[in-house]
C-alpha positions in Angstrom: 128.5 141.5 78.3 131.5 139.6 78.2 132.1 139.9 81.6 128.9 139.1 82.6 129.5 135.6 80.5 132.7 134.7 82.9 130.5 135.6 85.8 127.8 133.0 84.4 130.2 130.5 83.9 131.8 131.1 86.5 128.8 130.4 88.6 127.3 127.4 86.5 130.4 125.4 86.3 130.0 124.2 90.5 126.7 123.2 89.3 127.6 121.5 86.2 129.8 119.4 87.7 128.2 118.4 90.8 125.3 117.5 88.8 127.5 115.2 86.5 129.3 113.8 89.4 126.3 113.3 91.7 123.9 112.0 90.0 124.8 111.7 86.0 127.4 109.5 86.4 125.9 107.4 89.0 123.0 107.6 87.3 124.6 105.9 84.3 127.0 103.2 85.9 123.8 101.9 87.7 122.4 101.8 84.6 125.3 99.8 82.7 125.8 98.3 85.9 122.2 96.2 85.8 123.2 94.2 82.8 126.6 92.6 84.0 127.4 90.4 87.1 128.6 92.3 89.9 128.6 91.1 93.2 130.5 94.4 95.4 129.5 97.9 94.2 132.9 98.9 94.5 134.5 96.1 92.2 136.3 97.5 89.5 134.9 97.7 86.0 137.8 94.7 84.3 135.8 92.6 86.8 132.0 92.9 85.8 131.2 90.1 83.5 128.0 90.8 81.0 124.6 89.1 81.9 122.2 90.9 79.6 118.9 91.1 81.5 119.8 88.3 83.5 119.5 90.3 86.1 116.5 91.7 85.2 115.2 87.5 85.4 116.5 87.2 88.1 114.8 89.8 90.5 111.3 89.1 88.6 112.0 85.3 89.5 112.7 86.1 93.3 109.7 85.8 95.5 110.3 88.7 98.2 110.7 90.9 95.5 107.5 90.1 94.2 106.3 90.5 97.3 108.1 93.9 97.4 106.2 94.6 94.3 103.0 94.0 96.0 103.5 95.9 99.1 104.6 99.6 97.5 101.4 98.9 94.8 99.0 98.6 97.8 101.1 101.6 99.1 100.1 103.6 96.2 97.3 102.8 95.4 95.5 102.0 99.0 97.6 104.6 100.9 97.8 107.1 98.1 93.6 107.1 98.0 93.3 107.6 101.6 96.2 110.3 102.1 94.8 112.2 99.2 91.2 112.7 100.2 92.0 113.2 103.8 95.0 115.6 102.1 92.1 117.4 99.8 89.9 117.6 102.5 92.0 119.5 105.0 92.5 121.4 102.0 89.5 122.6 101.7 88.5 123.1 105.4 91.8 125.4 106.0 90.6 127.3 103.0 87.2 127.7 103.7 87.3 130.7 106.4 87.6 128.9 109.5 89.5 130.8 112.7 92.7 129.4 113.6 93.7 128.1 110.3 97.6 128.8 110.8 97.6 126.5 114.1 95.7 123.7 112.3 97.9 123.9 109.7 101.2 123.6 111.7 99.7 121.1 113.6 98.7 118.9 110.2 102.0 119.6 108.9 103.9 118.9 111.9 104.6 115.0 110.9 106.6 116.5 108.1 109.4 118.2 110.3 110.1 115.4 112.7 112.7 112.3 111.8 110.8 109.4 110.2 112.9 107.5 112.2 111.5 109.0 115.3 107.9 109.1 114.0 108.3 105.5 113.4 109.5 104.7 116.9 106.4 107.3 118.2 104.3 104.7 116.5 105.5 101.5 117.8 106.1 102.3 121.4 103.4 104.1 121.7 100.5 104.0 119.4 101.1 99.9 118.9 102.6 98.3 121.6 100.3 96.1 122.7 100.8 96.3 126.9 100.9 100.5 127.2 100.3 101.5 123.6 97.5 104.3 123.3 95.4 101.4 120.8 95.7 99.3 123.9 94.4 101.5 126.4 91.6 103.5 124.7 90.1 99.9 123.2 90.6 98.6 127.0 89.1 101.7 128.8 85.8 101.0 126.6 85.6 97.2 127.4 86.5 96.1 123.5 89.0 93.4 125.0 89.5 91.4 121.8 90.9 94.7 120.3 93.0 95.8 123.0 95.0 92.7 123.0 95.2 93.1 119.3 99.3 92.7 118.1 99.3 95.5 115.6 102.8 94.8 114.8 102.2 91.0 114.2 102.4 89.1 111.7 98.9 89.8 110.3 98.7 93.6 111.5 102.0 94.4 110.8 101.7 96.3 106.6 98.6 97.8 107.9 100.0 99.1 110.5 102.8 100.3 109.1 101.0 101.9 106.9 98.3 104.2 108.5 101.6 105.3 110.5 103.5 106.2 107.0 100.3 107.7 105.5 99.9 109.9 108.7 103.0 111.5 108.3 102.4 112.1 104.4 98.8 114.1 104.8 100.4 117.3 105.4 102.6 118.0 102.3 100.3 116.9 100.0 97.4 118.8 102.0 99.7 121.9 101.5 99.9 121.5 97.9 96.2 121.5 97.5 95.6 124.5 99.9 98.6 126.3 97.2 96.2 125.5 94.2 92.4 126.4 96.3 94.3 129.6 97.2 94.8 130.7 93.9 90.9 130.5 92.5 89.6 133.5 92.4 87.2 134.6 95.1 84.7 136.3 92.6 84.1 132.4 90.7 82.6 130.9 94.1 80.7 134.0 94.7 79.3 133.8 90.9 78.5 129.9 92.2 76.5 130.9 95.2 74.8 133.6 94.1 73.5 131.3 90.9 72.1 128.6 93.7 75.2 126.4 93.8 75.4 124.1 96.6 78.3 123.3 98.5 78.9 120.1 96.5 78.9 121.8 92.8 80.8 124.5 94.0 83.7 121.8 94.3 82.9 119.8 91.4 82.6 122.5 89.1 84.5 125.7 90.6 87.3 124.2 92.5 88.1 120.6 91.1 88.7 121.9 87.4 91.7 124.1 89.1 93.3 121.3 91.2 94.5 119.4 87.5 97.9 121.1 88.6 97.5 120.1 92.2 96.5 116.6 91.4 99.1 116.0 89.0 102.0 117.4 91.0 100.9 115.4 93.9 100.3 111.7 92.1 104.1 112.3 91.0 105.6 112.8 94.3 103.4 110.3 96.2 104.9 108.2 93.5 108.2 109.5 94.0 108.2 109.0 97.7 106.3 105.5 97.7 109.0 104.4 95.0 111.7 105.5 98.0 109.8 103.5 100.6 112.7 102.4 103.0 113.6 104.0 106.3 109.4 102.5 107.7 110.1 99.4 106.1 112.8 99.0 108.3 112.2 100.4 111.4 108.9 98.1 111.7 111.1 94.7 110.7 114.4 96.4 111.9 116.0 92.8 112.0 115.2 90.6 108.7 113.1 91.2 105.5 109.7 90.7 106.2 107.2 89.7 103.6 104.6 92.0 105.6 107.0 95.8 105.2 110.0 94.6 102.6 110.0 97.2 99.7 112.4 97.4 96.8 114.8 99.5 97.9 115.0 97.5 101.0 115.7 94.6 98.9 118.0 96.3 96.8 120.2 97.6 100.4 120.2 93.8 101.3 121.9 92.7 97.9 124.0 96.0 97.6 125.7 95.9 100.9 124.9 92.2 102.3 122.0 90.4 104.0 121.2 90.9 107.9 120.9 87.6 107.6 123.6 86.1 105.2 122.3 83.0 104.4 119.0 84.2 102.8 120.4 87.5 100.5 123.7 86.9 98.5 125.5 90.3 97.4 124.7 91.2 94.0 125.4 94.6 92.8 124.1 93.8 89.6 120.4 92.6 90.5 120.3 95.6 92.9 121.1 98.0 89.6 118.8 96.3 88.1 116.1 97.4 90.9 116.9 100.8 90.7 116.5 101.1 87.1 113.3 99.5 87.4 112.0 101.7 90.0 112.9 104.5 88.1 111.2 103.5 84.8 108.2 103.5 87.6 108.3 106.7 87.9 108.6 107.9 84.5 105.8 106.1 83.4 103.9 107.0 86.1 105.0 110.5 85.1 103.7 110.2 82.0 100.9 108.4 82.5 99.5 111.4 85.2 100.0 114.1 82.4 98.6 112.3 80.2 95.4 111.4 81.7 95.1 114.5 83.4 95.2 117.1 81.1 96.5 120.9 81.5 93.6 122.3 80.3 93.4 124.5 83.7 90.8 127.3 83.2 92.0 131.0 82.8 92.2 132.8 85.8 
């Protein structure tokens, strides 16, 4: 027994400590960080000088983070509507005894595997781009001119854009998810269904739905998760400045950490981009919350 002690601790003290000095500790600097002035991430500590929650003003005072605000709540909430039914109704289809299920599967999930960086180009060069982009030429081909010379990355198209490209690459993890929790429902409970006259659409509402809770709840936290880390599309779709169209938090929070692409509009300031991420990740908590809250784990017996 006592050996097998030193072999535990001996195994749990790489852990421990990468743990505390990967993410504990930063964890808690940002966190003390957000209520002094700061303007390097690096300074030292003697040179931090206390602000309170003036920082905390300060970014709730600063239009393009307001603006940031905006865009990851239409994000969620727009984005995370649309990915989750077309998620829960892949879901269901793969699930439902169709031939060639594997294939369709890979090819839903396929988005997931490849760079978002290179997804996001895909997109742009060749979905968008208004003189050989596939919008251009399929709206073309059927004589809907106005559409074909549509800008999708302009000004006015550009969040929308952005986002059916984002929300694309998102369907297939959370689609996965819901397949993991349809798989597990007994067989015998839709057979019970169909044999007492249930139709296809009280099979779901009162067979299947009541054993998603799980399902749902895992996958509201991690689109939440994921839209709170919005950052590589933002940036690849306004690569140059912030745009009020794609800017997220975290993209405002790189431009004060580590200095403006454009100088003269971001200042550095460590200390209002702490400030961010602890507000990002009360977010999450609350959203965390919130989801387990509101739906229950009252998952039926299986």
């Amino acid at each position: 027994m006592k050996k097998n002690r030193t072999m535990i601790v001996v195994f749990l003290v790489p852990a421990v400590f990468c743990y505390l000095a990967v993410f504990l500790y930063p964890s808690i600097r940002t966190f003390v960080m957000s209520f002094f002035f700061v303007e390097g991430v690096t300074d030292s500590v003697s040179s931090w000088g206390f602000a309170g929650l003036g920082n905390y003003r300060k970014i709730f005072t600063t239009p393009i983070f307001l603006q940031s605000m905006k865009n990851i709540g239409r994000i969620w909430f727009i984005g995370g509507a649309g990915t989750m039914l077309l998620s829960l109704v892949f879901a269901i289809a793969l699930t439902s005894g169709m031939k060639f299920v594997k294939f369709f599967r890979s090819v839903i999930y396929l988005p997931n595997v490849v760079s978002a960086v290179a997804m996001g180009t895909m997109w742009i060069n060749y979905v968008y781009h208004s003189d050989y982009g596939l919008l251009h030429g399929f709206f073309g081909s059927i004589g809907m001119t106005r559409l074909s010379q549509t800008l999708w990355t302009g000004p006015d198209m550009l969040f929308w854009s952005m986002l059916i490209a984002y929300c694309f690459g998102m369907v297939g993890y959370h689609m996965l998810i819901f397949m993991s929790g349809i798989e597990q429902i007994p067989r015998d409970y839709h057979e019970a269904a169909v044999i007492e006259g249930a139709n296809l659409v009280q099979r779901f509402l009162y067979v299947t739905f009541p054993f998603l809770k799980g399902s749902i709840r895992t996958n509201l936290v991690m689109w939440t998760v994921s839209t709170v880390g919005f950052f590589v599309w933002a940036q690849l779709f306004s690569p140059v400045n912030l745009s009020h169209g794609t800017v997220a938090p975290m993209n405002y929070m790189y431009e004060l950490v580590f200095g403006s692409s454009s100088s003269s509009a971001t200042a550095r300031d460590s200390g209002a981009g702490a400030a961010i991420g602890v507000t990002m990740m009360l977010i999450v908590v609350i959203v965390f919350f919130l989801t387990h809250r509101i739906v229950k784990n009252d998952d039926a017996e299986m």
